[in-house]
N, C-alpha and C positions, 0 to 999 in steps of 0.2 A: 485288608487283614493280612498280618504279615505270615511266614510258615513257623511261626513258633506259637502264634495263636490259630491255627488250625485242628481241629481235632483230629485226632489219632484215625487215618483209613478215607483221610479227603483230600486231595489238591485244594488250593486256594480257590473260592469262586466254583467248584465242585460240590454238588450236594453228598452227602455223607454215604458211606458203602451201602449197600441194599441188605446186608446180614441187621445191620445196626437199626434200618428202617422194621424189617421184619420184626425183631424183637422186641421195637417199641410199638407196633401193632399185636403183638401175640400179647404184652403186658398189658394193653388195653381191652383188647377181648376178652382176658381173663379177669381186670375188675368190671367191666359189665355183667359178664356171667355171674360174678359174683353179687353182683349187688342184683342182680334177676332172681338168681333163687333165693335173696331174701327175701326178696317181695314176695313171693310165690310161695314158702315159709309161715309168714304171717297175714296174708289174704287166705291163704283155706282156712281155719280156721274159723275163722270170722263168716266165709262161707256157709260152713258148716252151723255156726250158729244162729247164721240169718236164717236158714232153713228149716232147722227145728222150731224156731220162734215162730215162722210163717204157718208151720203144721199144727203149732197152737195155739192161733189166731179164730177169734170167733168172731160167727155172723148170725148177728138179731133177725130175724124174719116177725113181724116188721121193725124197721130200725126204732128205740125207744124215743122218739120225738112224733110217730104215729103208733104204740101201739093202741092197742083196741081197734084199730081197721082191721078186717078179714082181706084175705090175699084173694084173688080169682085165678081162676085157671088159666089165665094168660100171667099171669105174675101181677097183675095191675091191683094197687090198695084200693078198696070197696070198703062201704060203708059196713059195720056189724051187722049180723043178722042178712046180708044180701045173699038170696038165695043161691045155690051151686059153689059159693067161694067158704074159704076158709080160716074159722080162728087162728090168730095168731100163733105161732111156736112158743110151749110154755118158759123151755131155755132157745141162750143159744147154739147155733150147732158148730162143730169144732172142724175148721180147715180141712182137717184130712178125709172128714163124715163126707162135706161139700164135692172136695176134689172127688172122692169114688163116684157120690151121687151123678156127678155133671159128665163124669168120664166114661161111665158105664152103667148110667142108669139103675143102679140100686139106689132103693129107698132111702131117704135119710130116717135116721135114729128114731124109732116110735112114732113112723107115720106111716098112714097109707100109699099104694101107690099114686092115687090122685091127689093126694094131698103133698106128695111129696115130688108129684112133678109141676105145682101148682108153689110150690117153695124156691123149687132151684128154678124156676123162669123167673121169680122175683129175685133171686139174686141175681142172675144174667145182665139184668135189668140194672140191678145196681150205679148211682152215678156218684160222682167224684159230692162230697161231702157228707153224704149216706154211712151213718154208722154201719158199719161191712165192708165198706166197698174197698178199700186198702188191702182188707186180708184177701179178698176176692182175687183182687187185680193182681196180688201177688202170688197168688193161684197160677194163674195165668200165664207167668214170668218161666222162660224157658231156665231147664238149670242144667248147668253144662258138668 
């Protein structure tokens, strides 16, 4: 390279002044910053919506491909009529009913104490294809 194609603050064969390096790293931090708090922008949001969606998520007790089994009081489905267990939930109960019941033991909505600790061990229970079991597990999902 000759010294007329050099840029301005180099010797030939010299990497460029350390002012000019700075400045093209301060420009570059500033479009990542920039393009981070858009991200950050339009994910809460969305957060936020995932969340309320999640609080109004319901859980069948028993899920409708077994209702008419009674629940026992381990959460296990029993045949109708077996003694000690219990009919079905007439509705379902709403995410946020769950999360209080499982997190500090109050009752869920129009039930007995036994019957309503005989509900949230059937959700516990819950497994991946069980109508429930998504809003459950997203129960469960830490939220930051």
């Amino acid at each position: 390279m000759s010294d007329d194609q050099t840029p301005p603050g180099t010797d030939a064969g010299q990497a460029p002044e350390r002012d000019d390096a700075r400045s093209t790293l301060g420009r570059r931090t500033l479009l990542l910053g920039a393009a981070g708090a858009s991200a950050v922008v339009s994910i809460r949001p969305a957060l936020a919506h995932t969340a309320a969606s999640v609080s109004n998520c319901e859980i069948p007790v028993p899920d409708p491909g077994r209702a008419g089994s009674y629940v026992a009081a381990n959460g296990d489905l029993v045949p109708a009529g077996t003694r000690g267990a219990f009919p079905g939930a007439r509705k379902p109960f709403r995410a946020a009913d769950v999360k209080r019941a499982v997190n500090s033991g109050m009752n869920l909505p129009g039930t007995s104490r036994d019957q309503s600790r005989a509900y949230t061990n059937y959700i516990r229970r819950l497994q991946s294809g069980t109508s429930g079991f998504t809003c459950f597990a997203s129960l469960q999902m830490p939220r930051g």
